[in-house]
C-alpha positions in Angstrom: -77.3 -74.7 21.4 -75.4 -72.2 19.2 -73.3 -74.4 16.7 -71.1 -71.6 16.3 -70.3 -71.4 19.9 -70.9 -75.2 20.9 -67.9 -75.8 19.4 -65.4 -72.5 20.4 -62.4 -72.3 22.2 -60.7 -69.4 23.1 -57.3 -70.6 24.7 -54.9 -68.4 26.2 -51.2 -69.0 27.2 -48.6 -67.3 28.8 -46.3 -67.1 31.8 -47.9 -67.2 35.6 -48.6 -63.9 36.7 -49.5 -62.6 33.3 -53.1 -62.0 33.7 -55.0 -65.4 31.9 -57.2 -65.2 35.2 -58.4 -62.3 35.7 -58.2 -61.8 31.7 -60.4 -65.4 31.5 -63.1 -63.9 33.9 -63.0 -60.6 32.0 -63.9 -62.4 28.9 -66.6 -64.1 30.4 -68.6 -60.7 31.0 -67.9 -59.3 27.8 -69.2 -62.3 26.0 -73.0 -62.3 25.2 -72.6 -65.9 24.7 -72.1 -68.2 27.9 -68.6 -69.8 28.1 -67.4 -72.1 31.1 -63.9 -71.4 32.1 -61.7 -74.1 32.9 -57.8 -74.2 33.6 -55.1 -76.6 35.7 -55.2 -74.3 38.5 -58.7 -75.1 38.9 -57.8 -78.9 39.1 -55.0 -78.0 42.1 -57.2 -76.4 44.0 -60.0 -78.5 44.0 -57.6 -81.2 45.6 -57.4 -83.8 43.3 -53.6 -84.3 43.3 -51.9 -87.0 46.2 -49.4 -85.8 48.8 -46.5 -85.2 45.8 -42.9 -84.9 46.6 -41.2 -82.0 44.3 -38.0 -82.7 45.2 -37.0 -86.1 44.0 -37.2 -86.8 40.2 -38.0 -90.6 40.5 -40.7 -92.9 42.9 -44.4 -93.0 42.6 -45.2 -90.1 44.3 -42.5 -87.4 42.8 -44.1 -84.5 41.2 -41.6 -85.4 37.9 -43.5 -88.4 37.5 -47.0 -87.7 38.0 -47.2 -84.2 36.5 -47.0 -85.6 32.8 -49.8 -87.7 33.3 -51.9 -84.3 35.0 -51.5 -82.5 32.0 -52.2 -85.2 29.7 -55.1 -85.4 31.7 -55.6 -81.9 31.7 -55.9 -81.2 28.1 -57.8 -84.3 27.6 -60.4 -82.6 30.0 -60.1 -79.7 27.7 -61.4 -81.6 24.4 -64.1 -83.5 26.4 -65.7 -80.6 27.5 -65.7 -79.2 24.0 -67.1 -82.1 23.1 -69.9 -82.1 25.5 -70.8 -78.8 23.6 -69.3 -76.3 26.1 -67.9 -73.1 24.7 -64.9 -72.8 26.5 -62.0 -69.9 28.0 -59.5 -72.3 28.9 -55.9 -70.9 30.6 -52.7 -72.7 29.9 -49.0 -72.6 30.5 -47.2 -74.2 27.8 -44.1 -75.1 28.7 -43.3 -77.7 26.2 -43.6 -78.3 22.7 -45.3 -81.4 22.9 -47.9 -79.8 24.9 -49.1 -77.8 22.2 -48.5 -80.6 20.1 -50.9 -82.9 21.9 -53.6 -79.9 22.4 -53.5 -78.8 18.9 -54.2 -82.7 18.0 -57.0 -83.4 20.6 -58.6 -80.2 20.0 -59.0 -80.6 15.6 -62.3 -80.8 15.7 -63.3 -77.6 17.8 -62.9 -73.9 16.5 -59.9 -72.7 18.5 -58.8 -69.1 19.1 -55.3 -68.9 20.2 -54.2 -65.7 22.4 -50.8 -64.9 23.9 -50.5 -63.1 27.1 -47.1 -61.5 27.4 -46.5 -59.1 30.3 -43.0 -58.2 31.0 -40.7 -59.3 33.4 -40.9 -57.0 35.6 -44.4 -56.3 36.0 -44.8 -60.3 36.4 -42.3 -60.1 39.6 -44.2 -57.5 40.9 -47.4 -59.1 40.8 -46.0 -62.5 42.0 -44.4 -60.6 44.8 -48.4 -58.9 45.5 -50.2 -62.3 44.8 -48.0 -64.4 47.5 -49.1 -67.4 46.3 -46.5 -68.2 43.6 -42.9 -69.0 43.6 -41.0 -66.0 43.1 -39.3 -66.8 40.0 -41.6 -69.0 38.6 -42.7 -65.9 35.6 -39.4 -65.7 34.8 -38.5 -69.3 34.3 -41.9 -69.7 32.0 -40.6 -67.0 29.8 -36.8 -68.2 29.6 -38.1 -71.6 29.1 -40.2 -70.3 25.7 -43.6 -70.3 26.5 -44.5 -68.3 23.7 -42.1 -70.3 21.3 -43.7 -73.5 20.5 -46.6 -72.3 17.9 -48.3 -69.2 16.4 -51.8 -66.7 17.7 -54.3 -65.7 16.2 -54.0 -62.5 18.4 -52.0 -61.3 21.3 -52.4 -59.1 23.8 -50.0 -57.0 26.6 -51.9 -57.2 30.3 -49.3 -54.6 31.1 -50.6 -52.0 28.7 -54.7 -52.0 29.3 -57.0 -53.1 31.7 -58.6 -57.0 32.1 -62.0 -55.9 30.5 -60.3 -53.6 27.7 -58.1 -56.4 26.5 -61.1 -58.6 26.5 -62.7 -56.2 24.2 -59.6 -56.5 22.0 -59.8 -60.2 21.9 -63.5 -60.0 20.9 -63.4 -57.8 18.1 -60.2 -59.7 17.1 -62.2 -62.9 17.5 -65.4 -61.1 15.0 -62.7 -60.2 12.8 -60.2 -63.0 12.9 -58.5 -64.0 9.9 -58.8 -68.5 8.8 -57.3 -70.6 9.1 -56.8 -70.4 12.3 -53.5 -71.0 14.3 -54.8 -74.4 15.4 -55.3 -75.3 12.2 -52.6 -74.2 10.7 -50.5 -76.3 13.0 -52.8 -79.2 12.8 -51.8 -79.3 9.2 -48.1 -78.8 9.5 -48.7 -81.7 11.7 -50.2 -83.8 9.5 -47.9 -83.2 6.4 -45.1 -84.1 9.0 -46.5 -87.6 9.4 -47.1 -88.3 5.6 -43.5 -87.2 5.2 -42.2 -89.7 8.0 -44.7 -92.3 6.6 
């Protein structure tokens, strides 16, 4: 194994609809190096959810309930992975600060490249509109709600502006070029001094 790859990460957030998908895959054939791709859609469709009710906020089987525990799930998934010595392309939607907050803690030991995909808003409603299989809306309300407000990248890219496989190519010379520490660890550390300052 590679032990500069065993322990990579490239991560990329941003709204539904952006791109990360097709973006993900992409990556994966411009890479000379093997990585798994892994995201929550993945999860969903595989069926490993109950029958979840999305329209009441309390009882066992409300989505509001269960979907904290998913995701906490989720990004534990991420880390054991990594830890099993897969290089990873992992897709996210961060829609909470404490998201990032518990991936940027689980995933310290791993090398971690943090991308943005932004897209704008009207491109994303065109493309849910195409896809069919998204709530229309849903873009909009990731980007209201701040999905690319809770941390710092190491590089961003615009899926609106070049092709899948030529913003992979952007990413990877980023990625040979990129500048450390990285964003992870960056916010790792502001984390930590945060907790010696409480303590």
């Amino acid at each position: 194994m590679d032990p500069i790859h065993s322990t990579s990460i490239i991560f990329l957030n941003g709204a539904s609809s952006s791109g990360k998908t097709t973006l993900c895959r992409a990556l994966q054939q411009v890479f000379d190096y093997p990585y798994f791709y892994f995201s929550s859609d993945q999860l969903v469709e595989a069926n490993i959810l109950p029958e979840v009710d999305r329209n009441t906020l309390e009882g066992e089987r409300a989505w509001q309930v269960i979907r904290p525990r998913f995701f906490d799930g989720f990004h534990r998934c991420i880390a054991a992975l990594a830890g099993a010595g897969n290089p990873l392309i992992v897709e996210h939607v961060i829609e909470f600060q404490a998201w990032l907050d518990d991936c940027v803690r689980l995933l310290a030991p791993f090398d971690v490249f943090f991308v943005g995909v932004h897209c704008p808003l009207v491109e994303l409603e065109r493309r849910e509109g195409e896809r069919g299989n998204r709530r229309i809306g849903e873009g909009r309300s990731h980007l209201l709600e701040g999905v690319h407000t809770w941390g710092v990248y190491d590089f961003e890219v615009d899926t609106s502006l070049y092709s899948p496989r030529e913003n992979a190519k952007l990413i990877n010379t980023a990625l040979a070029n990129r500048v450390e520490p990285s964003a992870f660890r960056r916010m790792y550390a502001e984390q930590i001094d945060a907790k010696v300052r409480r303590d």
